[in-house]
C-alpha positions in Angstrom: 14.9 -7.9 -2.0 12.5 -8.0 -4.9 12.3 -5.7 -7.6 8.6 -5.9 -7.4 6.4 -2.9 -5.7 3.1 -3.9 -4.4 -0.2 -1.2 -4.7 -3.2 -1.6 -3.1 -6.0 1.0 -2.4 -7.4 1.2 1.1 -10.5 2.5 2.5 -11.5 1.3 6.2 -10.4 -1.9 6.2 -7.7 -1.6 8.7 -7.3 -5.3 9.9 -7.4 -6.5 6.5 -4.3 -3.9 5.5 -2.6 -5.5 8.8 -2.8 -8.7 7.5 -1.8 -7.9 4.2 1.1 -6.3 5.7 1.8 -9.3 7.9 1.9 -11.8 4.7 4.2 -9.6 2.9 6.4 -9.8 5.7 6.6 -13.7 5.9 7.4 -13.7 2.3 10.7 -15.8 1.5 11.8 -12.6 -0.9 9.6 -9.5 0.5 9.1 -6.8 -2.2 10.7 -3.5 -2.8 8.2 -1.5 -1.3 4.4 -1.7 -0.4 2.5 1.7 -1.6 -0.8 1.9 0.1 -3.4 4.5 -1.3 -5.2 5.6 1.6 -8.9 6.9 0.9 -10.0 7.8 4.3 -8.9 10.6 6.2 -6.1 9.2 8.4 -3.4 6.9 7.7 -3.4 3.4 8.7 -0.9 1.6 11.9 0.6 -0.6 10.4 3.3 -3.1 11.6 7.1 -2.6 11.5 8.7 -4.1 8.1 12.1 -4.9 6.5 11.1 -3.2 3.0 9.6 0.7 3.1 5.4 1.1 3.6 4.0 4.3 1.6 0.7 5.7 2.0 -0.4 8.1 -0.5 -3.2 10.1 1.1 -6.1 10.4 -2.0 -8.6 13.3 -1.0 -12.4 13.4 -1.6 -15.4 12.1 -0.7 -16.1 10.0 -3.4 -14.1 6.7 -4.4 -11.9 7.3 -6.9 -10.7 4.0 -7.7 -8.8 4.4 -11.1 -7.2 7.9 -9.9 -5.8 6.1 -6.7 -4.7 3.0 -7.9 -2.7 4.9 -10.7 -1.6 7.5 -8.7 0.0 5.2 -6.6 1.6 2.5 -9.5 2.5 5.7 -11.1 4.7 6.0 -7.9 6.1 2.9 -7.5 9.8 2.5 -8.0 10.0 -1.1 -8.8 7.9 -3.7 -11.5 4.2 -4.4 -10.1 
């Protein structure tokens, strides 16, 4: 496993997450953890993985892009 988190912000894009998930897991070395920060009121469905899939729930109406993204590299346990 890598030592490399991935963080990506979400907001009602749910097949493009999927896929996102989907290339991660075909990966030759998959990372140590995909945190997804989730701006929309419910969580995404996400496929099944070998590596642990976070999703940070970020409230408001508004798109608070910095405040998500850092939240979320801020909890990231790996380089990324």
């Amino acid at each position: 496993m890598s030592a490399i988190s991935i963080v990506t912000l979400a907001k009602g894009r749910a097949e493009h997450l999927y896929n996102l998930v989907l290339g991660l897991t075909r990966q030759t070395t998959p990372p140590r953890e995909l945190i997804v920060a989730v701006m929309q009121d419910e969580p995404y469905v996400l496929p099944e993985t070998d590596f642990p899939v976070r999703q940070l729930m970020i409230a408001g109406e508004a798109l608070p892009l910095a405040a998500a993204r850092n939240l979320a590299a801020r909890t990231a346990t790996g380089r990324g």
